[in-house]
N, CA, C and O atoms as a GROMACS GRO file, in nm:
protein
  340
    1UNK      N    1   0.087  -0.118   0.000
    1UNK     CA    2   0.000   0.000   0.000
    1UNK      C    3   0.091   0.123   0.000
    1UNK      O    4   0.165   0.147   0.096
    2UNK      N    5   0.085   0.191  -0.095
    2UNK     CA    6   0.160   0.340  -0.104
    2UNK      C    7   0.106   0.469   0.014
    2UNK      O    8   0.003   0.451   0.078
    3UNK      N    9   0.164   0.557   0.026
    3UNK     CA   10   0.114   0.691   0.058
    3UNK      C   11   0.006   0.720   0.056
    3UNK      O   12  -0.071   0.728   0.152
    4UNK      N   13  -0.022   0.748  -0.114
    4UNK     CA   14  -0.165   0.745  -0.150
    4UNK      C   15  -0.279   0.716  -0.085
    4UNK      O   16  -0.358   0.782  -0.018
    5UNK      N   17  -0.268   0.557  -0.136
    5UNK     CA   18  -0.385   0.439  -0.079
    5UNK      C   19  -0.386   0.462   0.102
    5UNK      O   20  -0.479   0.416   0.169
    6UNK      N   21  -0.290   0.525   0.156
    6UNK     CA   22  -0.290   0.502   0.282
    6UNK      C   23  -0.408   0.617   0.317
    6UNK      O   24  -0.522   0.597   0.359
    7UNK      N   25  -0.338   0.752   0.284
    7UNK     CA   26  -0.396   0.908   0.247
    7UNK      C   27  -0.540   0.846   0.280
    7UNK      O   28  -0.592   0.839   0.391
    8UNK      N   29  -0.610   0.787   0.119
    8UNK     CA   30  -0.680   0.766   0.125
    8UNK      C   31  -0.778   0.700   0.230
    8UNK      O   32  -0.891   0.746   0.220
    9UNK      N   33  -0.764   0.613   0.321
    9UNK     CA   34  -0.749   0.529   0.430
    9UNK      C   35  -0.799   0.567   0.529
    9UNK      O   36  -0.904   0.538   0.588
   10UNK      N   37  -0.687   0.660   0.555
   10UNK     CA   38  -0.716   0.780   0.686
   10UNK      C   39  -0.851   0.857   0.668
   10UNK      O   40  -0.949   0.859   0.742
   11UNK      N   41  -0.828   0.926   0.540
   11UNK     CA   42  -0.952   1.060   0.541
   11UNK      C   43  -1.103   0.965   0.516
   11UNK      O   44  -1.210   1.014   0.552
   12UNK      N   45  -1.096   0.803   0.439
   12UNK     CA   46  -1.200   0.786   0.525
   12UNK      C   47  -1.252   0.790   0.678
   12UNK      O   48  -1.355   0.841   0.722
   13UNK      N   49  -1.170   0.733   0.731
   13UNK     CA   50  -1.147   0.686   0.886
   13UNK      C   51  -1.210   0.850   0.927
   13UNK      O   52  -1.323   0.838   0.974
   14UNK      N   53  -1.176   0.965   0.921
   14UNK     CA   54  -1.195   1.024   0.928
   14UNK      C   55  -1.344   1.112   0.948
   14UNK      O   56  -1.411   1.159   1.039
   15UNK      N   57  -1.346   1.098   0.789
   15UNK     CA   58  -1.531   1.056   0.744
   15UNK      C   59  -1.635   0.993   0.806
   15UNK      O   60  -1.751   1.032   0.824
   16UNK      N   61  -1.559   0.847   0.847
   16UNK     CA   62  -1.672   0.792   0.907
   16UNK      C   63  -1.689   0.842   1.072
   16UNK      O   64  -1.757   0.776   1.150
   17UNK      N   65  -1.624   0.954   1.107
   17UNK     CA   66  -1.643   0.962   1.258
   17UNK      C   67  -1.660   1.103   1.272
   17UNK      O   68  -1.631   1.181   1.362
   18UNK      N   69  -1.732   1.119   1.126
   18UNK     CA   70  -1.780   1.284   1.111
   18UNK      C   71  -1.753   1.375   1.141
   18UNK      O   72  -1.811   1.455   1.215
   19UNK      N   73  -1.622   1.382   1.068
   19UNK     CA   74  -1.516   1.522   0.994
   19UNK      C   75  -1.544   1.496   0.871
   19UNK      O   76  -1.553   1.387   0.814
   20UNK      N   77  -1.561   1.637   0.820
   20UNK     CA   78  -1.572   1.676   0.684
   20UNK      C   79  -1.427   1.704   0.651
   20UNK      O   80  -1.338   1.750   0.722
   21UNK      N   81  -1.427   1.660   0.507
   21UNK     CA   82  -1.297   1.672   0.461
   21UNK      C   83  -1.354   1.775   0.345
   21UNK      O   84  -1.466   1.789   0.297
   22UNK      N   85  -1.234   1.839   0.321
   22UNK     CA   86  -1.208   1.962   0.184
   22UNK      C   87  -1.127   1.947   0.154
   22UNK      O   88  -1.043   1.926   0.241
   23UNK      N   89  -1.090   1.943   0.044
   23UNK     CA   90  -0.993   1.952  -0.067
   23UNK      C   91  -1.017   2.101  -0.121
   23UNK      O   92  -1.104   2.174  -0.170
   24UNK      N   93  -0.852   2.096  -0.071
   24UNK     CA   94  -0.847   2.266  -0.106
   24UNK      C   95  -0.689   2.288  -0.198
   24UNK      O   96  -0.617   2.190  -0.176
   25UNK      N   97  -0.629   2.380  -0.282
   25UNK     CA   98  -0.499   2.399  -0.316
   25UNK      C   99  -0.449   2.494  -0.183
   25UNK      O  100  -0.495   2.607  -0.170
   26UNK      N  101  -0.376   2.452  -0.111
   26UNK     CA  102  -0.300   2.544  -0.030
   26UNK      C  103  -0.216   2.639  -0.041
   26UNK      O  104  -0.214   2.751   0.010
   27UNK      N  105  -0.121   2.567  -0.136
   27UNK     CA  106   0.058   2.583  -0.162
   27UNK      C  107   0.133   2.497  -0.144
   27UNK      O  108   0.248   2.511  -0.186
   28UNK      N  109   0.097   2.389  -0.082
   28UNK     CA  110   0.172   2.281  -0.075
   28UNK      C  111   0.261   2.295   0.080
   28UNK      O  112   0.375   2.247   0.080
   29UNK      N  113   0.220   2.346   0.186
   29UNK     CA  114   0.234   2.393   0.304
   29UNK      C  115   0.111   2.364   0.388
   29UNK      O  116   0.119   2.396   0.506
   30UNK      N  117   0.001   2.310   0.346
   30UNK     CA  118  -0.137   2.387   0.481
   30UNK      C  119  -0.207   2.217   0.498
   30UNK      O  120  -0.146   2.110   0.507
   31UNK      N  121  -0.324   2.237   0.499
   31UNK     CA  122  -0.391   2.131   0.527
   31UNK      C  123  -0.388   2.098   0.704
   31UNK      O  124  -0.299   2.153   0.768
   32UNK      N  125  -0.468   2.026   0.764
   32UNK     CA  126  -0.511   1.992   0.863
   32UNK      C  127  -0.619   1.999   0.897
   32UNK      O  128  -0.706   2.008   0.810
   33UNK      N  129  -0.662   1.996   1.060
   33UNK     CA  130  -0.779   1.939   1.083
   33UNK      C  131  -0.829   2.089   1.142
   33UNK      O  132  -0.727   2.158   1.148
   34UNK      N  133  -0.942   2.162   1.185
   34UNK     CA  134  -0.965   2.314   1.249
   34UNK      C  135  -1.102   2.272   1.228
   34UNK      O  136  -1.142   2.192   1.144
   35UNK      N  137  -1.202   2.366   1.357
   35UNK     CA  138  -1.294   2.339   1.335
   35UNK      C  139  -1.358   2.474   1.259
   35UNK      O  140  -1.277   2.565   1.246
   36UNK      N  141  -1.477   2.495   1.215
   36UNK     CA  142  -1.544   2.602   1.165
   36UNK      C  143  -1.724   2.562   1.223
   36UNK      O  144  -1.792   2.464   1.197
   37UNK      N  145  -1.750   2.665   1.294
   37UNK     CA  146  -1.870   2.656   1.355
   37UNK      C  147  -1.857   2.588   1.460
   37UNK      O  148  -1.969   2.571   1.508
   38UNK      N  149  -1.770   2.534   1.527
   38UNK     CA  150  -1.799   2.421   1.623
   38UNK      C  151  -1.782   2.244   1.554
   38UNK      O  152  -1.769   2.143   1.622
   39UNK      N  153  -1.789   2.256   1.349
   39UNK     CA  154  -1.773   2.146   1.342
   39UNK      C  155  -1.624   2.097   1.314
   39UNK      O  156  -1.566   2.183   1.248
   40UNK      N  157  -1.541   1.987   1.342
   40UNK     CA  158  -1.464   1.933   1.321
   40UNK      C  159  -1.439   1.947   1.139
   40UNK      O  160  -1.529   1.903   1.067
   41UNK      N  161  -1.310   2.010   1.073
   41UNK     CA  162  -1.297   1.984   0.892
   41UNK      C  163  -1.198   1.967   0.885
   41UNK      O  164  -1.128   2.023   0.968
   42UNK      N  165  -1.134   1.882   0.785
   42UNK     CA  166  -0.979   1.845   0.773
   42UNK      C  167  -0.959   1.895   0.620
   42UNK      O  168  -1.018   1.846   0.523
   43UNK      N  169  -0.883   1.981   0.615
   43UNK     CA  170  -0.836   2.065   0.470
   43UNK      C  171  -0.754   1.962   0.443
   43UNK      O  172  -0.686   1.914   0.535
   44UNK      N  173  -0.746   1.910   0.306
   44UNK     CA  174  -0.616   1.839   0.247
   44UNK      C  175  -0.562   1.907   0.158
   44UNK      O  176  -0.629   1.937   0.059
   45UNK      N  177  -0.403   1.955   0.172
   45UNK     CA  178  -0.386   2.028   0.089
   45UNK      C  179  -0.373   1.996  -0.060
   45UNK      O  180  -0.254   1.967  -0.071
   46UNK      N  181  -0.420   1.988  -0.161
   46UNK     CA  182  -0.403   1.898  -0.302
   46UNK      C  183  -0.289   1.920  -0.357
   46UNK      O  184  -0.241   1.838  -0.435
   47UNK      N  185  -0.225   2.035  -0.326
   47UNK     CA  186  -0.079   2.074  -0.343
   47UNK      C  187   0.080   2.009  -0.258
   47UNK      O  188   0.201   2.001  -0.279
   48UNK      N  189  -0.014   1.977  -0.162
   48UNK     CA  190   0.097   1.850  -0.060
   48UNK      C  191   0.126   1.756  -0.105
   48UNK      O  192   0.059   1.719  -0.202
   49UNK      N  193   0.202   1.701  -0.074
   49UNK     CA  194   0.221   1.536  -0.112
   49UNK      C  195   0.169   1.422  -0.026
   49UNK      O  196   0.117   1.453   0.081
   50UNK      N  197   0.174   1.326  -0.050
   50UNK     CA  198   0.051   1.206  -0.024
   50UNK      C  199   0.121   1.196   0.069
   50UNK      O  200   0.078   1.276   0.152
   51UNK      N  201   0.228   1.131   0.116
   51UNK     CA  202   0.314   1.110   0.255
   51UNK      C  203   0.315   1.221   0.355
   51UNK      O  204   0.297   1.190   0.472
   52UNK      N  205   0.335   1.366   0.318
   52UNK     CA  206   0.349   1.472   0.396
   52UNK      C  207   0.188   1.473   0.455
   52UNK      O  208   0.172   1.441   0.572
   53UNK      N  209   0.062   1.512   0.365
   53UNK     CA  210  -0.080   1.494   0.425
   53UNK      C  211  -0.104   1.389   0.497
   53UNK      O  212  -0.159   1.408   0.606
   54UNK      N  213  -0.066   1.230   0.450
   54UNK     CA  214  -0.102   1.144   0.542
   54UNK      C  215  -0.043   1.097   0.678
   54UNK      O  216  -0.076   0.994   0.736
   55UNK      N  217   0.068   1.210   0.730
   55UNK     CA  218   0.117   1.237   0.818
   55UNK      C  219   0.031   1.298   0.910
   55UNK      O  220   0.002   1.252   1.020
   56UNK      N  221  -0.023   1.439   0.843
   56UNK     CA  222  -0.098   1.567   0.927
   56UNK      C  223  -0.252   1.481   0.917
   56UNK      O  224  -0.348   1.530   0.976
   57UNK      N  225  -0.266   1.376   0.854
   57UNK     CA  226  -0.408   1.355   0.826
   57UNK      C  227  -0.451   1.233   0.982
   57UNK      O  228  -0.552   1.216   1.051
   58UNK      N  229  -0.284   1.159   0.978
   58UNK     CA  230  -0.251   1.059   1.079
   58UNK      C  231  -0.294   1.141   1.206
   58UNK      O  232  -0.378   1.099   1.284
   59UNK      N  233  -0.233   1.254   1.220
   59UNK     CA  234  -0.204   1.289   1.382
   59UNK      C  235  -0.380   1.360   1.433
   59UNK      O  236  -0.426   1.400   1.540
   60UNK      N  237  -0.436   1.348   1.290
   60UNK     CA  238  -0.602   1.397   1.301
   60UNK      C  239  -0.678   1.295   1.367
   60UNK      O  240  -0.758   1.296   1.461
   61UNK      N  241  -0.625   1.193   1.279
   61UNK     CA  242  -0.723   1.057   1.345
   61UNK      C  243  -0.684   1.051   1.475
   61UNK      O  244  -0.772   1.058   1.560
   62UNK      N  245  -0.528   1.035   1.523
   62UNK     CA  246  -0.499   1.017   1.650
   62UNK      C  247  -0.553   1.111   1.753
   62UNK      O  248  -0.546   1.071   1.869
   63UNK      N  249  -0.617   1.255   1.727
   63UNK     CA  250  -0.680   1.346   1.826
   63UNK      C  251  -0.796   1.341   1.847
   63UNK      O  252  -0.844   1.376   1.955
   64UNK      N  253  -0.893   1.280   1.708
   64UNK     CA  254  -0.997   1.260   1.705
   64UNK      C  255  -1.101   1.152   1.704
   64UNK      O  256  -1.223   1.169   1.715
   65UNK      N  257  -1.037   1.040   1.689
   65UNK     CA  258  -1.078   0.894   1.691
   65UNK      C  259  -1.057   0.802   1.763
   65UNK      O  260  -0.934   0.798   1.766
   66UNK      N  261  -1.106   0.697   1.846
   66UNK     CA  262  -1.137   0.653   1.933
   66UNK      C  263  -1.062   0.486   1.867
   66UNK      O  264  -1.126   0.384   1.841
   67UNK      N  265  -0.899   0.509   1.854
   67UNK     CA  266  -0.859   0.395   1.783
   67UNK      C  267  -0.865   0.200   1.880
   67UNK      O  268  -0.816   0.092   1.847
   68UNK      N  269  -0.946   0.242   1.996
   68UNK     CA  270  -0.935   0.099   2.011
   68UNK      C  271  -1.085   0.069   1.995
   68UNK      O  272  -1.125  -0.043   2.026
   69UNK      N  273  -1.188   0.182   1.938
   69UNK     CA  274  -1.317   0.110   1.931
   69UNK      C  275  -1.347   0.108   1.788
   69UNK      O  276  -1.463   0.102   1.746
   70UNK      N  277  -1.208   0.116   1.687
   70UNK     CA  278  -1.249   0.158   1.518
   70UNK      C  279  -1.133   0.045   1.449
   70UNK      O  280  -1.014   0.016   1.465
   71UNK      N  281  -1.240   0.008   1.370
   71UNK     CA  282  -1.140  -0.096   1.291
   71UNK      C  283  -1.042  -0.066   1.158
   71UNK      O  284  -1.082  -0.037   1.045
   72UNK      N  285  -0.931  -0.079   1.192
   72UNK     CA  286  -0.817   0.006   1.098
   72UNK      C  287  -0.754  -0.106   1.002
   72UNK      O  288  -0.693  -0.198   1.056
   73UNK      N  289  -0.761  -0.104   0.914
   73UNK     CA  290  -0.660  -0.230   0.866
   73UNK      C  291  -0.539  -0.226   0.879
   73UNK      O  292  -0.505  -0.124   0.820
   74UNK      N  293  -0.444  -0.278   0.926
   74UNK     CA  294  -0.329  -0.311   0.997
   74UNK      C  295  -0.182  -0.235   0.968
   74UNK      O  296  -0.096  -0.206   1.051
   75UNK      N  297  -0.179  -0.213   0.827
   75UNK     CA  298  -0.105  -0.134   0.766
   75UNK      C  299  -0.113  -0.011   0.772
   75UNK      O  300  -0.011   0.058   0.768
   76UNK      N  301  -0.234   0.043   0.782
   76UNK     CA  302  -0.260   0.145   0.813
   76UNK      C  303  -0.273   0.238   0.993
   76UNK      O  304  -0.252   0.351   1.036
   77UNK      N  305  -0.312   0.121   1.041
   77UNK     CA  306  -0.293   0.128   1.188
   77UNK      C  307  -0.158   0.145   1.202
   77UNK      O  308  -0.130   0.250   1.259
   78UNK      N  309  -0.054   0.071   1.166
   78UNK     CA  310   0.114   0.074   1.210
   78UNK      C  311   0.110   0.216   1.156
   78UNK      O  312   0.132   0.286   1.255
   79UNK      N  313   0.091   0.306   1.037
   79UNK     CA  314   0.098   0.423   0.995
   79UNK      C  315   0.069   0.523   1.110
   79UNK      O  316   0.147   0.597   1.169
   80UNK      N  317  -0.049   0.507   1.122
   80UNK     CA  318  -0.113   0.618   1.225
   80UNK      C  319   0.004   0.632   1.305
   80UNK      O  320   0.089   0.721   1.295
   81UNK      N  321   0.001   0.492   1.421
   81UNK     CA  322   0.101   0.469   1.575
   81UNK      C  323   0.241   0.525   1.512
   81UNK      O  324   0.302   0.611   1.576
   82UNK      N  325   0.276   0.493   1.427
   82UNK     CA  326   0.364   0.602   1.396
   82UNK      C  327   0.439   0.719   1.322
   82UNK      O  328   0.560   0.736   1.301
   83UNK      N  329   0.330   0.794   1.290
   83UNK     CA  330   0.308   0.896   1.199
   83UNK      C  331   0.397   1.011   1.297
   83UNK      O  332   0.424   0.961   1.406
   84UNK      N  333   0.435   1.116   1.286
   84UNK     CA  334   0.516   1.218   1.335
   84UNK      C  335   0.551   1.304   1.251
   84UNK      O  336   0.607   1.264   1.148
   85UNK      N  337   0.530   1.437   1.269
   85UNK     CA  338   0.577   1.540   1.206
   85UNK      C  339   0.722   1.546   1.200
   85UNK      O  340   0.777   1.640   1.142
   0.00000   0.00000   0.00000
C-alpha cells in the first residue's frame, strides 16, 4: 500500500467519525484538521504530497478517533502509531 492508498485510508477513517474533509490547493504547506462553527474539517492540501498529508491527516485521526473502538486495517494502523511530524 503506497502513501496514497494510505492518504486515502485515513480521510476515510476520518469521514466515518464525522469530519468533513475539503480539498483545497494550499501551496503545498497547509492542510489539517480546524474546526469552523464548532464542526470538526480536515483541509487536504491537493498541493501536498501524499506522505506529507497522510502524516498531518494521521495525527487527526490520532486526536480525534477513538482507535481501540475503530477498525483500521493493519497497515494502516502501524501508519497512524507512527506517523510524526
Amino acid at each position: 500500500m503506497n502513501e496514497a492508498d494510505i492518504l486515502e485510508e485515513i480521510l476515510q477513517i476520518l469521514e466515518d467519525n464525522d469530519i468533513e474533509i475539503r480539498r483545497e490547493s494550499l501551496g503545498g504547506n497547509g492542510g489539517g484538521l480546524c474546526r469552523i462553527k464548532g464542526k470538526p474539517v480536515f483541509f487536504v492540501d491537493q498541493q501536498a504530497g501524499s506522505a506529507d498529508m497522510a502524516i498531518i491527516a494521521a495525527e487527526a485521526v490520532k486526536e480525534c478517533v477513538d482507535l481501540e473502538k475503530t477498525y483500521i486495517k493493519p497497515e494502516v494502523r502501524e501508519f497512524i502509531e507512527n506517523a510524526d511530524r
